[in-house]
Every structure is written in structure tokens, then in C-alpha cells.
C-alpha positions in Angstrom: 0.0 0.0 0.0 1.5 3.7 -0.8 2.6 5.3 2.2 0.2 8.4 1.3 -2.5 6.3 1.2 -2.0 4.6 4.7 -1.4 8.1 6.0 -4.8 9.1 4.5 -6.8 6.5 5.4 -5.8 6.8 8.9 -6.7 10.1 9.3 -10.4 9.4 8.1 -10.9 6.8 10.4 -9.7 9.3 12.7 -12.7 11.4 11.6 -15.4 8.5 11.4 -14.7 7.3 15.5 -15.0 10.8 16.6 -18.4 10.5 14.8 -19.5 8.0 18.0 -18.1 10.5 20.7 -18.5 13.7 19.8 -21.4 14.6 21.5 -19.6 13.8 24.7 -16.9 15.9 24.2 -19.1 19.0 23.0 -19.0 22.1 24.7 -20.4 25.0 24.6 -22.1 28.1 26.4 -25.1 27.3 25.5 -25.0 23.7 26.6 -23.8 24.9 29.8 -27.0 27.2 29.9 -29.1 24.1 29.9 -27.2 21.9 31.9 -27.3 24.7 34.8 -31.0 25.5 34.7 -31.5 21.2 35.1 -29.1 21.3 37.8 -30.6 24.0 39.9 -34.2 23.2 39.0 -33.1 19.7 40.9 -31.4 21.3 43.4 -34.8 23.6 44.3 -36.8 20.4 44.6 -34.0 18.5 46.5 -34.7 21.7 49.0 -38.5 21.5 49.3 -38.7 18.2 49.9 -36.9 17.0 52.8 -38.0 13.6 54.4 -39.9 14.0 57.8 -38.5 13.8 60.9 -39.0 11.7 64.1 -42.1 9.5 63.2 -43.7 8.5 66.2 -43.2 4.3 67.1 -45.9 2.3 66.1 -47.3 0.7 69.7 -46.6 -3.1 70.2 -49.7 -5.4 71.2 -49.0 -7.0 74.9 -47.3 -10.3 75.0 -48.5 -13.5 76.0 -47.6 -14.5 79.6 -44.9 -16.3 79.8 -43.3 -15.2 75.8 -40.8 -13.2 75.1 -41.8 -10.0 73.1 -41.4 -10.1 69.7 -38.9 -7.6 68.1 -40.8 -5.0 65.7 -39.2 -5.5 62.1 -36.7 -2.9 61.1 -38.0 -0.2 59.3 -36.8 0.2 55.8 -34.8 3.3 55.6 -35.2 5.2 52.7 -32.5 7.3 51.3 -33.0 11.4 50.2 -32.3 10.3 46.5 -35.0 6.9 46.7 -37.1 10.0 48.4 -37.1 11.9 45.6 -37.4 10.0 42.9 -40.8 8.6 44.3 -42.0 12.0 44.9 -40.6 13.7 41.1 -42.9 15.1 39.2 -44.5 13.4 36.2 -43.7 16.2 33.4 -39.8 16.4 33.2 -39.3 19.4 30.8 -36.7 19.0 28.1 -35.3 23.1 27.8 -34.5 23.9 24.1 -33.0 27.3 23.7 -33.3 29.3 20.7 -29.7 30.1 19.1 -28.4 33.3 18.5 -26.5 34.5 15.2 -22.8 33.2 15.6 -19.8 34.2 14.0 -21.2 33.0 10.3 -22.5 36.0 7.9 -26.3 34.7 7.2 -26.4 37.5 4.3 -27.2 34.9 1.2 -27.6 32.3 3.1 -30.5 29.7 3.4 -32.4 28.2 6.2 -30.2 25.2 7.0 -27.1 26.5 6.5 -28.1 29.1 8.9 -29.0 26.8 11.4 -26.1 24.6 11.0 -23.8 27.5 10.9 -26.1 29.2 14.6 -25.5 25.9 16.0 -21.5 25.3 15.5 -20.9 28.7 16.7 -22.9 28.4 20.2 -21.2 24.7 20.6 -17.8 25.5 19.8 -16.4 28.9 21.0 -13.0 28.1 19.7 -14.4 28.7 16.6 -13.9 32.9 15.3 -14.4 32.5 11.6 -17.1 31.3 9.5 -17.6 32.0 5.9 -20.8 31.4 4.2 -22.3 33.4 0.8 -19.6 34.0 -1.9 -18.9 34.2 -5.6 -17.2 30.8 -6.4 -17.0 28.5 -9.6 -19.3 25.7 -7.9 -23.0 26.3 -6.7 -22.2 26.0 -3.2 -21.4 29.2 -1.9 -23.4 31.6 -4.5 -26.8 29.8 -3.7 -26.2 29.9 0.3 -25.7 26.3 0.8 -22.6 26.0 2.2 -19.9 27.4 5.1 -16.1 27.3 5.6 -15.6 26.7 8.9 -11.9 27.9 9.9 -9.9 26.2 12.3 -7.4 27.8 14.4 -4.1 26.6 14.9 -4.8 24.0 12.3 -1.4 22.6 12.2 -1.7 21.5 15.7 -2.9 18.0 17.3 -5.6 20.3 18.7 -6.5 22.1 15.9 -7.1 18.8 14.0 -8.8 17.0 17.2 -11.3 20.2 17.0 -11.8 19.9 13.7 -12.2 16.5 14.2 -14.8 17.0 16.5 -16.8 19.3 14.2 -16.7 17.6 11.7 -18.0 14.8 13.7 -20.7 16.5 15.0 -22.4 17.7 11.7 -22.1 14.0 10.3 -23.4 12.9 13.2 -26.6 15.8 12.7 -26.5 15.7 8.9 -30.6 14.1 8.7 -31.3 16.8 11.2 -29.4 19.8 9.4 -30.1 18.8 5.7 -25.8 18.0 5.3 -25.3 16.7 1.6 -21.6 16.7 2.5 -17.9 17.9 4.7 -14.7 18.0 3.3 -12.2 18.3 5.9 -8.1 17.3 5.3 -8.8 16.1 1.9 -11.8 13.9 3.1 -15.1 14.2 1.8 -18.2 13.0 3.6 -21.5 12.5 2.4 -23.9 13.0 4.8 -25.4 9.3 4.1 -22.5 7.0 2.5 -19.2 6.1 2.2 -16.2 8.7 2.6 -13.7 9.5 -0.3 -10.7 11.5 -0.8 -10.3 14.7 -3.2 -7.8 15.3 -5.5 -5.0 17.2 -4.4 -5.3 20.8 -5.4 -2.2 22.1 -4.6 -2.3 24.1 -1.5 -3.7 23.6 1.9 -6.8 26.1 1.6 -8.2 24.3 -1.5 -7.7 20.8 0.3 -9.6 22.1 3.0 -6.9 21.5 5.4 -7.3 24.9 7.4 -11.2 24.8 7.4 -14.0 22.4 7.2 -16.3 22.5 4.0 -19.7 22.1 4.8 -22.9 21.8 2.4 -26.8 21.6 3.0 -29.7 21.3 1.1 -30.1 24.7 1.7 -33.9 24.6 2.8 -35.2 28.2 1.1 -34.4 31.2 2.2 -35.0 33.0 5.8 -38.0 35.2 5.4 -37.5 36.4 9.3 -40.2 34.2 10.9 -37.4 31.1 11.7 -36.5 30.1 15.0 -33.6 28.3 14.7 -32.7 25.0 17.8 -29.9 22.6 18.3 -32.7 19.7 17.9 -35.4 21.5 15.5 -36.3 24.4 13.8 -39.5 26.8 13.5 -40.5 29.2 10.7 
């Protein structure tokens, strides 16, 4: 096997297992938003509901003459958490916040490249730069369907772990988002099917090396009314 091709291969499987993980590894502000509002939500109901205090013994019958008394059975003591979760609430409410423009221009863009672009910017702060509408040879970027996502310090192990990750993550949402396809380090990545590798272009912009390529079915455009979510979206 050419050594090029071992060294390619290996780093799309590199891309393809972060695929399984990457929404354990996420992070971002928004994330953080929801995971705090659960955790205090719990904590307020841990508060309220404190188990009773000093239950009164239940009084024994007499014995028989002549029989030793009968030990009462132990109680069963139930812990604060067992408490709880027998007195929860029915109706646990799932909190989905509505995302904010990110760093992406939405000028030319459409719906789901919008909301794919709203999402990676909320979820991954490392992320500065993202370019969307442009004049370009292919239909991509003049018909809004598609966004450069630039990685810093892409030379690094972390650079290319984050972009790993991102990359990851939008494969992993491409049904969700409308993703027709990522190209990332000269790997391209339908959003259903088998990865490939691009030709080699000559330098490491048009090999997508210092940003991840990422496409949608584009979805119409915005006409103001959307509400854009990590899980759905409203217009």
C-alpha cells in the first residue's frame, strides 16, 4: 500500500470514530445554559422536599404471659435520593434554547445553513471565523448552501482533534441539518454514505486543510419568521 494512502486513510478513520463520541466531548455556552437551569431546577426540589423527621413508634400489642416479646421488624430506611425519585414530578421538561447568530454572515444564506452554521458557533467557542455566501466556480457558496468553517491553529494535534470534533458532530446531525456533505483534510463526507478522498489541489486552503467545508440542502431562504434550535427548527 503507498505510504500516502495509509497516511490518508488513517486520518479518516480518525474522523469516522470521533463520529461515535462527539457529542460527549461538545461544549459550549449554550450547553452549559441548559445543563445549569436542570441542575438548579433539581437542586430547588431537592430543598423543598426534605423527608420527615421523628415518626412517632408504632405501639406493640402486649405479649402472652410467659413469651418473650417479639422484636418490631426494622423499618426500611429510605434514602434522600429513593425520596425523591418517588415524589418527582411526572412532566420532566426538556429546555431547548433558541440560538443566536454566531460568527457566520447569514447574508445569502439559506435556512439550513443558517441553522447549522447558529449551531456550531454556540457549541464551539474556539471557533472565530465562519464564511458562508460568496462568488465561487461551484454552486455552493453563490446559492447559500454551504460554510467554511476555519480552524485555528490547524497545524496543531488540537487544531485537528477540533476539527475532528466538528466535523463529527455535523455527520453525526446531517438528517437533522439537511448535510449533503464535509470535506475536511482532503476527506469528503457524504452525509449518508461512504467517505472519499479529493484530488489534491495544490495548496492547503483548496484541500480544506485549514477549514471544514460544509454543504446543505439549503432549505429556502429565511423570510424572518425562523426560529432556529440545536434539535429542530420553526418558521
Amino acid at each position: 500500500m503507498p505510504a500516502n494512502l495509509a497516511a490518508r486513510r488513517g486520518r479518516a478513520t480518525k474522523v469516522l470514530i470521533v463520529r461515535r463520541d462527539v457529542f460527549a466531548k461538545g461544549r459550549g455556552r449554550w450547553l452549559a445554559v441548559v445543563v445549569s437551569l436542570v441542575v438548579s431546577g433539581g437542586m430547588i426540589y431537592a430543598q423543598n422536599a426534605a423527608p420527615p423527621c421523628c415518626a412517632p413508634e408504632p405501639s406493640r400489642p402486649p405479649s402472652a404471659q410467659g413469651e418473650e416479646p417479639t422484636a418490631a421488624p426494622e423499618r426500611v430506611r429510605l434514602s434522600e435520593a429513593e425520596l425523591l425519585a418517588a415524589s418527582a414530578p411526572v412532566d420532566g421538561r426538556v429546555f431547548d434554547l433558541a440560538l443566536p447568530p454566531g460568527v457566520a454572515p447569514e447574508g445569502g444564506l439559506q435556512v439550513n445553513t443558517i441553522w447549522a452554521a447558529r449551531a456550531l458557533s454556540a457549541l464551539f467557542p474556539e471557533i472565530t471565523t465562519i464564511g458562508g455566501y460568496r462568488q465561487d466556480p461551484l454552486k455552493w457558496h453563490p446559492n447559500g448552501l454551504a460554510i467554511d468553517v476555519m480552524i485555528p491553529n490547524y497545524h496543531s494535534d488540537e487544531g485537528i482533534e477540533l476539527g475532528n470534533q466538528i466535523a463529527g458532530y455535523v455527520l453525526a446531525n446531517a438528517k437533522r441539518w439537511g448535510v449533503l456533505h464535509v470535506i475536511w483534510r482532503q476527506g469528503f463526507y457524504p452525509g449518508i454514505g461512504a467517505p472519499s478522498w479529493t484530488a489534491d489541489y495544490g495548496n492547503e486552503t483548496l484541500n480544506h486543510f485549514d477549514h471544514i467545508h460544509i454543504a446543505t440542502i439549503g432549505g429556502g431562504y429565511p423570510d424572518g419568521d425562523e426560529t432556529y434550535y440545536i434539535g429542530s427548527m420553526q418558521s
